[in-house]
DRENZALO-14362 format. One record per residue (C-alpha): x negated, z, y. Coordinates in nm, 3 decimals. Last residue first. Layout:
% residues N
<pt><X>X</X><Z>Z</Z><Y>Y</Y></pt>
...
***
This chain:
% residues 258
<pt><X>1.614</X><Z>-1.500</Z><Y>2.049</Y></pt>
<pt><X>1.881</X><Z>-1.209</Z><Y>2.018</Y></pt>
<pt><X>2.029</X><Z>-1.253</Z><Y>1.673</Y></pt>
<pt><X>1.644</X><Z>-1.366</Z><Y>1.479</Y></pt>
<pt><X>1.499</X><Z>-1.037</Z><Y>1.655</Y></pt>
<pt><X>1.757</X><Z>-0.861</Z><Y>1.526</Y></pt>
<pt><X>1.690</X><Z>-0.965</Z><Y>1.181</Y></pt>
<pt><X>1.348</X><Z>-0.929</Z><Y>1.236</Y></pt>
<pt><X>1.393</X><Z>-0.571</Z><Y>1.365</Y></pt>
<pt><X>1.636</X><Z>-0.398</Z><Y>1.135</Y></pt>
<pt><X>1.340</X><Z>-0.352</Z><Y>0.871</Y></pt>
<pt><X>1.148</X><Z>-0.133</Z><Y>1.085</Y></pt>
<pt><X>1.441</X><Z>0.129</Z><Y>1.073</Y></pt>
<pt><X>1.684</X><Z>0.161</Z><Y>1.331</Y></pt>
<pt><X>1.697</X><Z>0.498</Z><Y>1.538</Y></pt>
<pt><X>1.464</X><Z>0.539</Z><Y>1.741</Y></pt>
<pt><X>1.612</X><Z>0.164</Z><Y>1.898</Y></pt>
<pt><X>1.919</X><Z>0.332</Z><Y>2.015</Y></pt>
<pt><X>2.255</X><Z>0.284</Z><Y>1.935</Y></pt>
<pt><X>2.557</X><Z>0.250</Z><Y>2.168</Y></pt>
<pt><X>2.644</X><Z>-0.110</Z><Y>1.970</Y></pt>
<pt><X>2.679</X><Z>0.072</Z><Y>1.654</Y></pt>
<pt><X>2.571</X><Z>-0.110</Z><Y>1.372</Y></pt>
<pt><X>2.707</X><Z>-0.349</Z><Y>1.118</Y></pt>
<pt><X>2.451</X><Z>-0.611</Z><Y>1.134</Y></pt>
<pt><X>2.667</X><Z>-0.846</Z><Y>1.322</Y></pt>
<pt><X>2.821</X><Z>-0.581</Z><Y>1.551</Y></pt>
<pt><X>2.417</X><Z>-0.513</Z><Y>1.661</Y></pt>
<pt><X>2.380</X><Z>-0.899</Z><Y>1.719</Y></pt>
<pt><X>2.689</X><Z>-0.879</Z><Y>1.941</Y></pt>
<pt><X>2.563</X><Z>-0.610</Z><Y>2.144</Y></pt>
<pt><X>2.234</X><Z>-0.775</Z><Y>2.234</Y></pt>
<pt><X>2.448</X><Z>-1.124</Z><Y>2.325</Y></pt>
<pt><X>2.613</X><Z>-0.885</Z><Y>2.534</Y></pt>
<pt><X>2.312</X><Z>-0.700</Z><Y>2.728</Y></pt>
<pt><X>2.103</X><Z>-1.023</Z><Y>2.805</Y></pt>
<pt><X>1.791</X><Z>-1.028</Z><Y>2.606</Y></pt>
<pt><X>1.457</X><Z>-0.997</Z><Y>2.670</Y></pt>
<pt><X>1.405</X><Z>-0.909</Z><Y>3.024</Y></pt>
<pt><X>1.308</X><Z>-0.549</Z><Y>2.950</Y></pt>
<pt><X>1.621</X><Z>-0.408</Z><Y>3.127</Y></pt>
<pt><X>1.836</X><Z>-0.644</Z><Y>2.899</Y></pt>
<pt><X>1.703</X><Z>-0.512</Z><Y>2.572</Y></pt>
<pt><X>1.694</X><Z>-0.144</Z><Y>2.710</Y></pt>
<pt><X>2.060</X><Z>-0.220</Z><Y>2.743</Y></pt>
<pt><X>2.124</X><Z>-0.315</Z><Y>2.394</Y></pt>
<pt><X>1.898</X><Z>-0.034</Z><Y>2.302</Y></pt>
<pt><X>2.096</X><Z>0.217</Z><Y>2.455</Y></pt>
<pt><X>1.885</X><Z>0.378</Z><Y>2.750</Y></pt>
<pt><X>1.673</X><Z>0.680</Z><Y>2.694</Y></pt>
<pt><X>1.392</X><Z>0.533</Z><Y>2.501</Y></pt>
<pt><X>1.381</X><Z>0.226</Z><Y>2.824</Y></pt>
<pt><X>1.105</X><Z>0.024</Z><Y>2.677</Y></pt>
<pt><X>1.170</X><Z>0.078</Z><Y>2.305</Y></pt>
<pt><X>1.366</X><Z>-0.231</Z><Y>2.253</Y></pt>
<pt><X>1.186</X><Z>-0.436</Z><Y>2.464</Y></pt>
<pt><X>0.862</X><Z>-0.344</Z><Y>2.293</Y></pt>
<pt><X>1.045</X><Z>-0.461</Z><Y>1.978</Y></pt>
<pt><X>1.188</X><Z>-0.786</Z><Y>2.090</Y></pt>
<pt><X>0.845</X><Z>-0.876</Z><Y>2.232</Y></pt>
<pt><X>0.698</X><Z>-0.741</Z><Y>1.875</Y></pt>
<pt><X>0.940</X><Z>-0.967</Z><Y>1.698</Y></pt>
<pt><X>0.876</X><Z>-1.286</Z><Y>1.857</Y></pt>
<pt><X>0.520</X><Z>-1.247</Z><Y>1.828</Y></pt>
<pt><X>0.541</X><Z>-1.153</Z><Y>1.498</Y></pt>
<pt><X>0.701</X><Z>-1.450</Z><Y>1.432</Y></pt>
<pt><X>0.895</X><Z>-1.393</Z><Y>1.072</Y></pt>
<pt><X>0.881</X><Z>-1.163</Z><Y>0.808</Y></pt>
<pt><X>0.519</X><Z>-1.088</Z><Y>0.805</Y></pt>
<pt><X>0.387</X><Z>-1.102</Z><Y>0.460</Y></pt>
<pt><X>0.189</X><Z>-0.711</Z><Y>0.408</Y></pt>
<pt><X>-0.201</X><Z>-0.627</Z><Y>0.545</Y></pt>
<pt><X>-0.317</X><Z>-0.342</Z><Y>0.452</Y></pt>
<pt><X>-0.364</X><Z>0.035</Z><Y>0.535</Y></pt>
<pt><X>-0.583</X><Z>0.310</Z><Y>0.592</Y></pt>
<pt><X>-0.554</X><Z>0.604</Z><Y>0.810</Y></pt>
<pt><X>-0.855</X><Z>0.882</Z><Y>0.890</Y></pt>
<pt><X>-0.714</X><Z>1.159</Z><Y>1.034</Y></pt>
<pt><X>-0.825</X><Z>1.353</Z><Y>1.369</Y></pt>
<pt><X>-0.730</X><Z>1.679</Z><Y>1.552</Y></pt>
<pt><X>-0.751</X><Z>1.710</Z><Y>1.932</Y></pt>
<pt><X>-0.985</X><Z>1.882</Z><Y>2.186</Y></pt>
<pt><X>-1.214</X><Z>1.620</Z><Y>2.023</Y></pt>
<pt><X>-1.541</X><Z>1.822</Z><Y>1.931</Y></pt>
<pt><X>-1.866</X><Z>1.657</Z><Y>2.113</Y></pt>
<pt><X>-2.010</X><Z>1.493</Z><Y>1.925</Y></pt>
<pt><X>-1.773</X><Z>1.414</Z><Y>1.596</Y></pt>
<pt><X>-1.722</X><Z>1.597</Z><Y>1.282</Y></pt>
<pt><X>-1.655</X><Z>1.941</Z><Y>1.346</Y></pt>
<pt><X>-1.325</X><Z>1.838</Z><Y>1.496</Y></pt>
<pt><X>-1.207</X><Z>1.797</Z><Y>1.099</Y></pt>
<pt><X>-1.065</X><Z>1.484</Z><Y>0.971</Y></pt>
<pt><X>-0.707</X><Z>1.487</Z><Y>0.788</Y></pt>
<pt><X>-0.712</X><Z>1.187</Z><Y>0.551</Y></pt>
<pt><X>-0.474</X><Z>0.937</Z><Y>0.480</Y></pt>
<pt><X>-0.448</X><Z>0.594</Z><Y>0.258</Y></pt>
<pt><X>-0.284</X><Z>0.305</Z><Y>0.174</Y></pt>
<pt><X>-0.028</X><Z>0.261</Z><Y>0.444</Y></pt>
<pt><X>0.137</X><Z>-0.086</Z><Y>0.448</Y></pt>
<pt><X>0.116</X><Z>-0.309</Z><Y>0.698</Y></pt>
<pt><X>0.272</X><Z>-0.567</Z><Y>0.922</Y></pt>
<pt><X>0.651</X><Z>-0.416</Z><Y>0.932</Y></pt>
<pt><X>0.524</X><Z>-0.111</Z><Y>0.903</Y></pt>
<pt><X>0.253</X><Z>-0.173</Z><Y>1.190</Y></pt>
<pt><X>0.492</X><Z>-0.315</Z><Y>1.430</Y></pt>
<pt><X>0.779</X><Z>-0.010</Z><Y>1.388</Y></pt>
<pt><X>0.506</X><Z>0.244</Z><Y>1.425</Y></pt>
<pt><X>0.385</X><Z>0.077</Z><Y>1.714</Y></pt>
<pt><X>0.730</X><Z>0.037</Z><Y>1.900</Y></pt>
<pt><X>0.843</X><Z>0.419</Z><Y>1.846</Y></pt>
<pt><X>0.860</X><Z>0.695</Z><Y>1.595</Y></pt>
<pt><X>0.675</X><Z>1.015</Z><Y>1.696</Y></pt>
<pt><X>0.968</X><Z>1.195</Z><Y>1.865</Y></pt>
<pt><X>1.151</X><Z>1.108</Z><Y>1.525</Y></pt>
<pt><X>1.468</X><Z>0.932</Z><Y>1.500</Y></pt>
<pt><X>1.294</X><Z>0.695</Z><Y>1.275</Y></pt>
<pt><X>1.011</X><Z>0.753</Z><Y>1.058</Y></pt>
<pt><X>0.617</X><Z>0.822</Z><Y>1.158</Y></pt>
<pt><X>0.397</X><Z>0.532</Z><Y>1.014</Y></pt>
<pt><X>0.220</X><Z>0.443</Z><Y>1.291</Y></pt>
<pt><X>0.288</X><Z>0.759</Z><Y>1.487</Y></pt>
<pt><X>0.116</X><Z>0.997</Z><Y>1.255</Y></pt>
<pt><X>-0.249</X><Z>0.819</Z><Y>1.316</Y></pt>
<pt><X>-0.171</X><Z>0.847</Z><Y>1.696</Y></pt>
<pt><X>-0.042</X><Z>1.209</Z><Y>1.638</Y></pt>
<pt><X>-0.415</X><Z>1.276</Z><Y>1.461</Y></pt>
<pt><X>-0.576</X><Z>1.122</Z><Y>1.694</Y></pt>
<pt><X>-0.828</X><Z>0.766</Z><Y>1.556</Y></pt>
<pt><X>-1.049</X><Z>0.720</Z><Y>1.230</Y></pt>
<pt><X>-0.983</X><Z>0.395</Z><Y>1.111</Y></pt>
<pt><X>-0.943</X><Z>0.193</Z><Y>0.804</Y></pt>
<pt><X>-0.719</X><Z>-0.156</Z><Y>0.844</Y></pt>
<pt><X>-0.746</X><Z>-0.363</Z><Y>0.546</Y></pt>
<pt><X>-0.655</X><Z>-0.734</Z><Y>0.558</Y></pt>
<pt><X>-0.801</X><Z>-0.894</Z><Y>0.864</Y></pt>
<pt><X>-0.765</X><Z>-1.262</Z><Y>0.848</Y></pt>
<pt><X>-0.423</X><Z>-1.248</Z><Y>1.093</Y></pt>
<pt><X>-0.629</X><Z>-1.136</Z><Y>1.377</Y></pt>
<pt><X>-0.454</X><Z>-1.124</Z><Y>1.682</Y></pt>
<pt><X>-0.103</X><Z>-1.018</Z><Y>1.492</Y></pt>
<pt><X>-0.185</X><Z>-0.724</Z><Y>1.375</Y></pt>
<pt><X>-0.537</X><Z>-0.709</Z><Y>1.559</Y></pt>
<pt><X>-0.326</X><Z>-0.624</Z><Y>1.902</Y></pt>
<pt><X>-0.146</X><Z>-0.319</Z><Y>1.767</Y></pt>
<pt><X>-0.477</X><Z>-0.177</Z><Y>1.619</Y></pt>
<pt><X>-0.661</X><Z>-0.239</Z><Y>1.946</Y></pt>
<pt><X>-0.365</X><Z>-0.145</Z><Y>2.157</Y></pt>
<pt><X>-0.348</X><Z>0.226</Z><Y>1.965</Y></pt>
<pt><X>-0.679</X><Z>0.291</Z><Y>1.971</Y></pt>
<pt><X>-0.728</X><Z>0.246</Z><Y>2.337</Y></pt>
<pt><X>-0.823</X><Z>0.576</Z><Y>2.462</Y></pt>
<pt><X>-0.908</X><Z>0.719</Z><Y>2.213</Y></pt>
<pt><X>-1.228</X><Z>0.522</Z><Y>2.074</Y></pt>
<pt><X>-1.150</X><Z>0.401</Z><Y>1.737</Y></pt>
<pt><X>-1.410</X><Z>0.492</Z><Y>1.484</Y></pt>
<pt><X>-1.395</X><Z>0.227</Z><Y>1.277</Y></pt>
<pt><X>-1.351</X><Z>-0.035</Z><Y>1.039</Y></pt>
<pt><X>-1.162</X><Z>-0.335</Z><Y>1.080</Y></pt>
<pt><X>-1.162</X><Z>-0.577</Z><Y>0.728</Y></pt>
<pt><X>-1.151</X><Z>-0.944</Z><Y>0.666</Y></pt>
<pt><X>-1.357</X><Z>-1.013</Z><Y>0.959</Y></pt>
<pt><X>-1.460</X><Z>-1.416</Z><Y>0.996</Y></pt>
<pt><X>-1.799</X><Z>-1.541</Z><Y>0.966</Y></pt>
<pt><X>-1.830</X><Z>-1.597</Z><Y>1.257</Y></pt>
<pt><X>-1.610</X><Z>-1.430</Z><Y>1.535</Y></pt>
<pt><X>-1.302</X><Z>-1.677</Z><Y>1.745</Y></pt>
<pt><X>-1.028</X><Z>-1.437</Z><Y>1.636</Y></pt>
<pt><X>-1.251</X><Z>-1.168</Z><Y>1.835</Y></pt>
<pt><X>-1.204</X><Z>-1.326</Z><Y>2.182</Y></pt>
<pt><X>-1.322</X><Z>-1.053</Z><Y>2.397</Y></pt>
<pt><X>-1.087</X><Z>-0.849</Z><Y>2.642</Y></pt>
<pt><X>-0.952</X><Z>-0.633</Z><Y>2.421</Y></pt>
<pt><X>-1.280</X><Z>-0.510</Z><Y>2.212</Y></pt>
<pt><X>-1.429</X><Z>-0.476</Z><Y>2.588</Y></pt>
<pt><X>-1.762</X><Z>-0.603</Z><Y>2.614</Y></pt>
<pt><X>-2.092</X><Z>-0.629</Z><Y>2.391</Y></pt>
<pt><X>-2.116</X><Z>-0.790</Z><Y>2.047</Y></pt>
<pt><X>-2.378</X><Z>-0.681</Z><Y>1.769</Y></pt>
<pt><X>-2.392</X><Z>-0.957</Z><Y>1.498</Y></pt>
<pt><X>-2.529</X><Z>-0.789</Z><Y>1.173</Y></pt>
<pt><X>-2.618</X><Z>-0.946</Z><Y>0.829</Y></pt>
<pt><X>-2.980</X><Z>-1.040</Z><Y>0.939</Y></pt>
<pt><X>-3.050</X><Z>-0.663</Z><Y>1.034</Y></pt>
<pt><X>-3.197</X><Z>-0.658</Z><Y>1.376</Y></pt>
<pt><X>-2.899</X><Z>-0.509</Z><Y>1.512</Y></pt>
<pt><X>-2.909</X><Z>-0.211</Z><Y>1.338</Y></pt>
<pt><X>-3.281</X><Z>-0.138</Z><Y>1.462</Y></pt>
<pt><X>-3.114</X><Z>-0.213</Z><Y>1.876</Y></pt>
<pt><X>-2.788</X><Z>-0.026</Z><Y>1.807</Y></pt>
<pt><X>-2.982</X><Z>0.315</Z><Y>1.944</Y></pt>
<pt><X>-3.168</X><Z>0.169</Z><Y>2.203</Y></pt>
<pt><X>-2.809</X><Z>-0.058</Z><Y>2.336</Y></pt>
<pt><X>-2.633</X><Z>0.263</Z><Y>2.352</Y></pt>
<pt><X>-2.615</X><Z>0.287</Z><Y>2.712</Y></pt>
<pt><X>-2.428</X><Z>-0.062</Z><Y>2.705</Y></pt>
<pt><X>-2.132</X><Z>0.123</Z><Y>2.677</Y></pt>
<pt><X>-1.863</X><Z>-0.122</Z><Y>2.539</Y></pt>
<pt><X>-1.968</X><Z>-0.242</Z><Y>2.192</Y></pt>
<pt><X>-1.838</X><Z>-0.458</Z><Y>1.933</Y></pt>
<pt><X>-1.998</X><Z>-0.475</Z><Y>1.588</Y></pt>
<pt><X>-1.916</X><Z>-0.747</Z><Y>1.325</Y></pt>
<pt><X>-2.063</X><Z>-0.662</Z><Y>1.004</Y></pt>
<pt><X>-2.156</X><Z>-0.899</Z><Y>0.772</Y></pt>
<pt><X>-2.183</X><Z>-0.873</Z><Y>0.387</Y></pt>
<pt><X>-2.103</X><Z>-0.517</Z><Y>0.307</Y></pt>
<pt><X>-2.263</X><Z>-0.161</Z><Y>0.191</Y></pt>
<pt><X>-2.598</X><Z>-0.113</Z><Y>0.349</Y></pt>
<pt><X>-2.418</X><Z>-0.265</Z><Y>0.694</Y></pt>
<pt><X>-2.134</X><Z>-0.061</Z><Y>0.696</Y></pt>
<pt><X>-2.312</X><Z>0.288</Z><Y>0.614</Y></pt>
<pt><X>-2.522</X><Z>0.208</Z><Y>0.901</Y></pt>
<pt><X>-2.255</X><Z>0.087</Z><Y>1.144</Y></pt>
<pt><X>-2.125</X><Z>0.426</Z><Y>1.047</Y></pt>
<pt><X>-2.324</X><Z>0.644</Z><Y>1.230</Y></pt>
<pt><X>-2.485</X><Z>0.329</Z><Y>1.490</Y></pt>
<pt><X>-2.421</X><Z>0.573</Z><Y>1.808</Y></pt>
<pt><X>-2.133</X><Z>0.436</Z><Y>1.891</Y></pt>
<pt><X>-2.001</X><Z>0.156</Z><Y>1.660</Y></pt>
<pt><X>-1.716</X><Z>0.110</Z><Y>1.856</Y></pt>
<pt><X>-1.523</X><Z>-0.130</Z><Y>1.713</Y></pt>
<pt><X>-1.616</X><Z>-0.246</Z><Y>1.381</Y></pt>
<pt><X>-1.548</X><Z>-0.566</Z><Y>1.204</Y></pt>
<pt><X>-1.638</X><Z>-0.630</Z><Y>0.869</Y></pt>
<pt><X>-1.733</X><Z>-0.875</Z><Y>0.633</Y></pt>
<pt><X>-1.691</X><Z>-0.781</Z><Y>0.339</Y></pt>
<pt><X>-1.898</X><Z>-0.937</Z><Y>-0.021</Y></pt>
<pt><X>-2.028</X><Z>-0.633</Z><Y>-0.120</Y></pt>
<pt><X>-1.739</X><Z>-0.450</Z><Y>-0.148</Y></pt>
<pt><X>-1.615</X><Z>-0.138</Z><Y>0.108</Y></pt>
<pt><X>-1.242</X><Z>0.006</Z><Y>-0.051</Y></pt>
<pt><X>-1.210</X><Z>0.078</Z><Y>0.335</Y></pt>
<pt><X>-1.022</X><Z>0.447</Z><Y>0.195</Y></pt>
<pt><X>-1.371</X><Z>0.525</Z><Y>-0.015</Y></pt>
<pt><X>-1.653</X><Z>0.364</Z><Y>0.194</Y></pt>
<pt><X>-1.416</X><Z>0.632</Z><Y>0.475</Y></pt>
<pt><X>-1.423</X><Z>0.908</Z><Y>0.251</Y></pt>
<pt><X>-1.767</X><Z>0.856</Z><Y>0.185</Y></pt>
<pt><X>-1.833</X><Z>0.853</Z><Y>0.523</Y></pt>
<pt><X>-1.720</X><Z>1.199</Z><Y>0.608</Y></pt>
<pt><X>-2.042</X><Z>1.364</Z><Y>0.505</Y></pt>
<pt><X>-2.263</X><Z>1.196</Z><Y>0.754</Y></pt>
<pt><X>-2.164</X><Z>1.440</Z><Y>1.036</Y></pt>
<pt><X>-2.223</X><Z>1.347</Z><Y>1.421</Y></pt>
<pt><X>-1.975</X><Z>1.051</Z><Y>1.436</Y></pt>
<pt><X>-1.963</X><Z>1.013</Z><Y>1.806</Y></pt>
<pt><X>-1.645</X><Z>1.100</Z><Y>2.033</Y></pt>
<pt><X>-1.646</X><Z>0.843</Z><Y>2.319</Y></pt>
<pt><X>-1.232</X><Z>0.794</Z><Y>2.478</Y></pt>
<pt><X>-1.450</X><Z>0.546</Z><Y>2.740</Y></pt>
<pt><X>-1.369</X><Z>0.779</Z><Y>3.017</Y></pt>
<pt><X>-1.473</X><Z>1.107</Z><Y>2.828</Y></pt>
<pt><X>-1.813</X><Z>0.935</Z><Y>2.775</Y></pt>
<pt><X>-2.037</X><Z>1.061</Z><Y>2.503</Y></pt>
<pt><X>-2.366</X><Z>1.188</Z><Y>2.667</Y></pt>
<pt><X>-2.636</X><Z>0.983</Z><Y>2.556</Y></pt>
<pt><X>-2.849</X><Z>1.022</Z><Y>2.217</Y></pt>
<pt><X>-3.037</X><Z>1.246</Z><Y>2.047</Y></pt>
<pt><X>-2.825</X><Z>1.425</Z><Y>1.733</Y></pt>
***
């Protein structure tokens, strides 16, 4: 595959084998009538698939490099090719608006994009991306697991996983020194502000050593007794920590402490 060198700073790993995107058409449940946003589009892989398959595709792009390769894609009519940092841009503002985020996550942020679009950009309704394998195991990972923390909490409470599939190294240019998965899920009724929630949340898991009542107040969130007195009202141990309450805790905590 021609092309620039993938950039370890960027978190670059470029789809090199055309094989795995029917697994991904498959997971995305891709219908005519999508429009879908993609992060990452690399070298144009699945940008291709995307834009034979769906209505409008939504490309963002950091590495400017790549512009020769997007250029073709970009010419499609059904194709807006945006360049800049997926978490820096305004993305709830795109035309027509995404109903799906498809992609080949770069590493290093991943986790932030998929956190952010939970609440960012409430029209998405599928979620189908290829990140790390222990990032894909941490969104749904279970409590009082090393794996379980803040994001896994957020994206049960938002989602629900409809899909999985373990993705060989073989797959990308260069081979990740780390496996891969492919993760899909969809969008669920949020019980309450997510806003709200997630600042309670990230409090929570701030401090993972500390009690969560105290993490609470080291975070800024909530003072250390009115923490502890929401715990006694849900019939929990006020020396607990946050590993160990499941997602659904959270909005009822959330509703105690703010």
């Amino acid at each position: 595959m021609s092309g620039p060198a993938p950039k370890k700073s960027l978190g670059q790993h470029f789809l090199a084998d055309d094989n795995i995107l029917g697994v991904i058409d498959r997971l995305a449940g891709l219908e005519a009538g999508d429009v879908v946003l993609e992060i990452g589009p690399g070298l144009g892989t699945l940008t291709r698939l995307l834009v034979e398959r769906c209505a409008h595709v939504h490309a963002v792009e950091l590495d400017q490099r790549l512009e020769p390769h997007l250029r073709a894609i970009a010419a499609a009519p059904n194709v807006s090719l945006h360049w800049g940092d997926a978490l820096r841009l305004d993305l709830s503002r795109l035309t027509p608006t995404p109903s799906k985020l498809v992609a080949n996550l770069p590493y290093n942020v991943a986790t932030p994009i998929v956190a952010e679009s939970l609440d960012g950009l409430p029209t998405i309704q599928l979620w189908c991306v290829m990140v790390q394998r222990e990032v894909a195991d941490r969104f749904f990972a279970v409590p009082s697991t090393k794996a379980y923390g803040a994001v896994s909490v957020l994206v049960q409470l938002a989602a629900e996983r409809t899909g999985f599939h373990p993705v060989s190294r073989s797959v990308f240019r260069p081979p990740p020194n780390v496996d891969s998965a492919l993760v899909a899920f969809t969008r669920i009724p949020l019980p309450g502000s997510f806003a709200e929630i997630r600042r309670v949340v990230e409090g929570a898991f701030a401090h993972r050593r500390k009690t969560l009542a105290n993490s609470l107040q080291l975070a800024g969130v909530s003072s250390r007794e009115a923490a502890v007195s929401a715990l006694t009202e849900l019939g929990l141990d006020a020396a607990v920590r946050a590993e160990a309450l499941e997602p659904t805790v959270f909005p009822e905590l959330t509703r105690l402490v703010t």
